[in-house]
N, C-alpha and C positions, 0 to 999 in steps of 0.2 A: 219407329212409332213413338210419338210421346207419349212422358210418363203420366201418370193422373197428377203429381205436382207439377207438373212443365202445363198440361192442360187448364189446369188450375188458375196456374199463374196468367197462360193468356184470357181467359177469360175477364179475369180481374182487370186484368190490362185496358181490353176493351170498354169494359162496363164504366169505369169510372173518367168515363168522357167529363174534359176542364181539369179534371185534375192530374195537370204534369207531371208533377212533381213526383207521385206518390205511382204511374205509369210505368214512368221512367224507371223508378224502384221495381218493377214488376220485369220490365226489360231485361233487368240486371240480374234478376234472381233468376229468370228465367235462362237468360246463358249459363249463370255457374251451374246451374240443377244439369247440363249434360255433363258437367265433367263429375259429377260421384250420384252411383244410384241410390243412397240411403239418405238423397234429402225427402224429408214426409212432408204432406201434404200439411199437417198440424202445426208441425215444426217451420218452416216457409212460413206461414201465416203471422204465428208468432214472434219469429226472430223479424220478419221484415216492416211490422208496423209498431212493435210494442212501444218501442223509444220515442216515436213521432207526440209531440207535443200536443200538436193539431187534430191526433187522430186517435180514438180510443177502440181497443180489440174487447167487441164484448164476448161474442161466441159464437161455434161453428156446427156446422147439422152435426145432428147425431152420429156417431160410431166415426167421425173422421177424426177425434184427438185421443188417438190410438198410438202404441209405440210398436216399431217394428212391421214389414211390410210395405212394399209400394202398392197404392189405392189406383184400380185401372181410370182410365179416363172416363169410360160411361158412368161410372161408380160416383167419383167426387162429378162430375157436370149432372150426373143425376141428382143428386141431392142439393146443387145448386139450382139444379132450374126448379124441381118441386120447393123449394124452400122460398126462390123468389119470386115464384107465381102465387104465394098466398097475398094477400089482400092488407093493407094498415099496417099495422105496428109489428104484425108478426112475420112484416118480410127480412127470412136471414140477410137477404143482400142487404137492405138499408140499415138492419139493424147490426150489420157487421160494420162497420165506419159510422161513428156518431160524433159530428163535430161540438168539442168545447168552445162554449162561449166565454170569452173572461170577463166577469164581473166588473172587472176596472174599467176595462175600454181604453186601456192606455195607452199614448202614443208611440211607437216602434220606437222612438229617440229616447225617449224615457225607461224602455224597457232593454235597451242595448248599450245605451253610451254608460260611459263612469261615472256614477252618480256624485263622488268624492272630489272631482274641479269641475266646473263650469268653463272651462275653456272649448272654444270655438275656433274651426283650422281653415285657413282657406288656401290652395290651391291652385296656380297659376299657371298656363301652359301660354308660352310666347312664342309664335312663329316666327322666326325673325330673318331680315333679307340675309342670304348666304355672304351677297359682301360685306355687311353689316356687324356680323356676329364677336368679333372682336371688339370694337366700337362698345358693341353694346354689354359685352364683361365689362368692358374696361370702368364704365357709369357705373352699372349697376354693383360694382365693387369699391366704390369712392362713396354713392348714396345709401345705400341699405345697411350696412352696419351704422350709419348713425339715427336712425331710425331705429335698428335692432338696441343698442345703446342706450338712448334717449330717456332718461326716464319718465319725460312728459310723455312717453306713447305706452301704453299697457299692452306691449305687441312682441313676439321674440321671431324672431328668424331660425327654422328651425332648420331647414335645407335648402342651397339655391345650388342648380346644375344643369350641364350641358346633356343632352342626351349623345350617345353615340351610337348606340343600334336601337333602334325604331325608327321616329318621325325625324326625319336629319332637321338642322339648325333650329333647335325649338329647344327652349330655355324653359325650367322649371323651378317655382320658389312653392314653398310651405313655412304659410307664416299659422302660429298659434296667439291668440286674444286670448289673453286672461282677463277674464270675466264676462265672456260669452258677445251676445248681441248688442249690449252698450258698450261695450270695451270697442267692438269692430266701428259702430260709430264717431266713438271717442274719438277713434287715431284718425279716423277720414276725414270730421269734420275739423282737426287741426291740422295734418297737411294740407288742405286748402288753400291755409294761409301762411305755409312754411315757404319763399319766394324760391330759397333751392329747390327741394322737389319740386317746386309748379313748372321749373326750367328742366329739371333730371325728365321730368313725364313728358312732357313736349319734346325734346331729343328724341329720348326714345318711342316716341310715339312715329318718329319719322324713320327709325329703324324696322317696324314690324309688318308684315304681314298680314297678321292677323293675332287673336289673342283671346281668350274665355277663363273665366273662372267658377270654381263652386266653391260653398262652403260647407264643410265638413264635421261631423263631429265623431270622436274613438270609439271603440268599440270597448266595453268592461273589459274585456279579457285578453285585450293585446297588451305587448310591452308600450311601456310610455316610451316615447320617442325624445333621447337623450345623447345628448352629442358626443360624439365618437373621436377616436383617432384613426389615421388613415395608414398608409392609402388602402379605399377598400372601391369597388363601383357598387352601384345601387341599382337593382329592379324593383320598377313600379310595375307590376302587375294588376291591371282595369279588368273589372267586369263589370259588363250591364247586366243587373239580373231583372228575370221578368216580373212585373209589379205583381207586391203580394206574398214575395216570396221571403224577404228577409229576414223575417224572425226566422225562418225553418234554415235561411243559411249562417245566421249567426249559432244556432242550434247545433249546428255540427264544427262551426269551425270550433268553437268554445270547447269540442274536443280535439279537432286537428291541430291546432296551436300546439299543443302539448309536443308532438310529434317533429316538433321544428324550434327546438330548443334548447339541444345539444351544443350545435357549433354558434349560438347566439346571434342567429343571422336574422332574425325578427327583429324589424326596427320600430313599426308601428302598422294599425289597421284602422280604416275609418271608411264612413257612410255618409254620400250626398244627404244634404238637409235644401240646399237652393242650387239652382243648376240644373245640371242634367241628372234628373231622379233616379236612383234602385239602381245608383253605381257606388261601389267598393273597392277599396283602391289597398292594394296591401305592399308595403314597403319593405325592402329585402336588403341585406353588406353581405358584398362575399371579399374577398380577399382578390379574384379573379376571376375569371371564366371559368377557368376548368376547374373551381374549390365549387363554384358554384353548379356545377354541372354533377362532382361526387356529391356532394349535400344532399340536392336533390333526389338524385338515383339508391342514399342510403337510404331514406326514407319510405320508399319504396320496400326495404327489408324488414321495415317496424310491422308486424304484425295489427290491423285495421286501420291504416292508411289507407290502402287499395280501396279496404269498403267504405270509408268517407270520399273519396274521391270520388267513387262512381256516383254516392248518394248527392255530391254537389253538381256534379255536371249539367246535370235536365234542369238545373235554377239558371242558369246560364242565356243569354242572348247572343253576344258578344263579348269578346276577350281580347287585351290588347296585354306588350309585354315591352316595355324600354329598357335599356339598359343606360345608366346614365353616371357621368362623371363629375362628382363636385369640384365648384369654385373654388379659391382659396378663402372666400370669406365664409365660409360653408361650415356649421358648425359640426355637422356628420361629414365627416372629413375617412 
């Protein structure tokens, strides 16, 4: 039999049809609430919505923020349903979730990236033919560092790499423009007329597949992405998350970060701005497979981990995961 908080919770669950997000959170408290019977129906409400940005707890019926005691289930449904069968402003249910409006209306880039550079990152994924993929190191390791170089281009090369577990023969560069969207013009409208790259781009243009990019900008609160020494391999870890969501996943990672800082395997975190939208891409060094395998599994022992992870999950569409190997021109080496 469930308890009046497991009841609780689905209820809530259902009620708040479109919103996922905050469902999914309901899903989650709802499994932990079987494993100890002194979660309360007060406490559940409280603990699982207070910290939400989005969403403010104003108050609960009567006699339910009580300490001690599980509430039966007709008990707490009862005082929900007479509570949200009254009429306007005095219904518990609507007036338990009251969305903040923010007076600024400001753009999600402006409210997540690092205000302190104006740099702009863009992203490269290159398909390239299997028999090819040599060929095409071999270019792209003669032209991009003078480019990376150059101080006619306001452009750095931050990491170029092969993948080796994901998408096979698929080449990946991360370039950073300092000074944002004129800088990115800057360098495109002078290689134009740089006659080596116009011959490096046509080569390899006969090398590829296929090929896309986005552009990207950090998130405040990740590491800056700063060149390393090796050997270490890199996961790129993609998500698509669903539109809408990302201030609430920037919101939690801004405390998950923390939790993955120990063995300094954060390399950098950033957010489509052109491309393929409400995708987050988080950059990972391990030393190897299996350092990268303990890292992860300690993290797991950090005490509110587990509960950021469930709370990011439901932001989720799709999740991709490379494991990839830098070039030697690779400044994350």
């Amino acid at each position: 039999m469930r308890t009046g908080s497991q009841a609780c919770i689905t209820f809530a669950a259902r009620s708040l049809k479109g919103e996922e997000a905050l469902s999914g959170r309901c899903e989650w408290a709802a499994r932990r609430s079987t494993e100890s019977d002194t979660l309360k129906t007060a406490n559940f409400f409280l603990f699982l919505f207070a910290d939400l940005d989005e969403v403010k707890l104003t108050r609960l019926p009567a006699g339910i923020l009580q300490t001690g005691g599980n509430w039966p289930a007709e008990t707490v449904l009862g005082g929900l349903v007479s509570s949200s069968s009254r009429s306007g402003e005095d219904s518990w249910l609507k007036s338990l979730f009251v969305r903040k409006v923010d007076p600024r209306k400001d753009a999600h880039s402006n409210l997540l990236a690092k205000r302190e550079t104006s740099s702009l990152y863009k992203l490269q994924f290159h398909n390239v033919k299997p028999e090819c993929l040599e060929s095409y190191n071999k270019i792209c390791q003669e032209v991009l560092p003078k480019i990376h170089k150059g101080k006619e281009y306001p452009c750095t090369l931050v990491g170029t790499w092969n993948t080796w577990y994901g998408e096979q023969d698929q080449a990946v560069h991360l370039w950073r423009y300092e000074g944002g969207y004129p800088a990115l013009t800057e360098v495109m409208s002078k290689l134009r007329y740089d006659k080596g790259f116009m011959e490096f781009r046509k080569a390899r243009g006969n090398m590829l597949l296929s090929r896309k990019n986005q552009l990207l900008l950090e998130f405040s609160f990740w590491n800056e992405p700063v060149p390393r020494t090796g050997p270490n391999i890199y996961e790129l870890r993609s998500y698509q998350l669903r539109p809408g969501t990302m201030i609430e996943w920037g919101n939690y990672w801004a405390r998950a970060i923390g939790f993955r800082q120990d063995d300094k395997e954060a390399v950098g975190g950033f957010f489509s701005q052109i491309g393929q939208l409400y995708m987050v891409h988080h950059l990972w060094a391990y030393k190897d497979l299996q350092t990268r395998e303990d890292i992860r599994n300690a993290a797991w022992h950090k005490p509110g981990w587990d509960e950021l992870v469930y709370y990011t999950v439901p932001l989720i569409q799709e999740m991709e995961s490379r494991i990839m190997i830098p070039l030697q021109i690779s400044p994350l080496q």
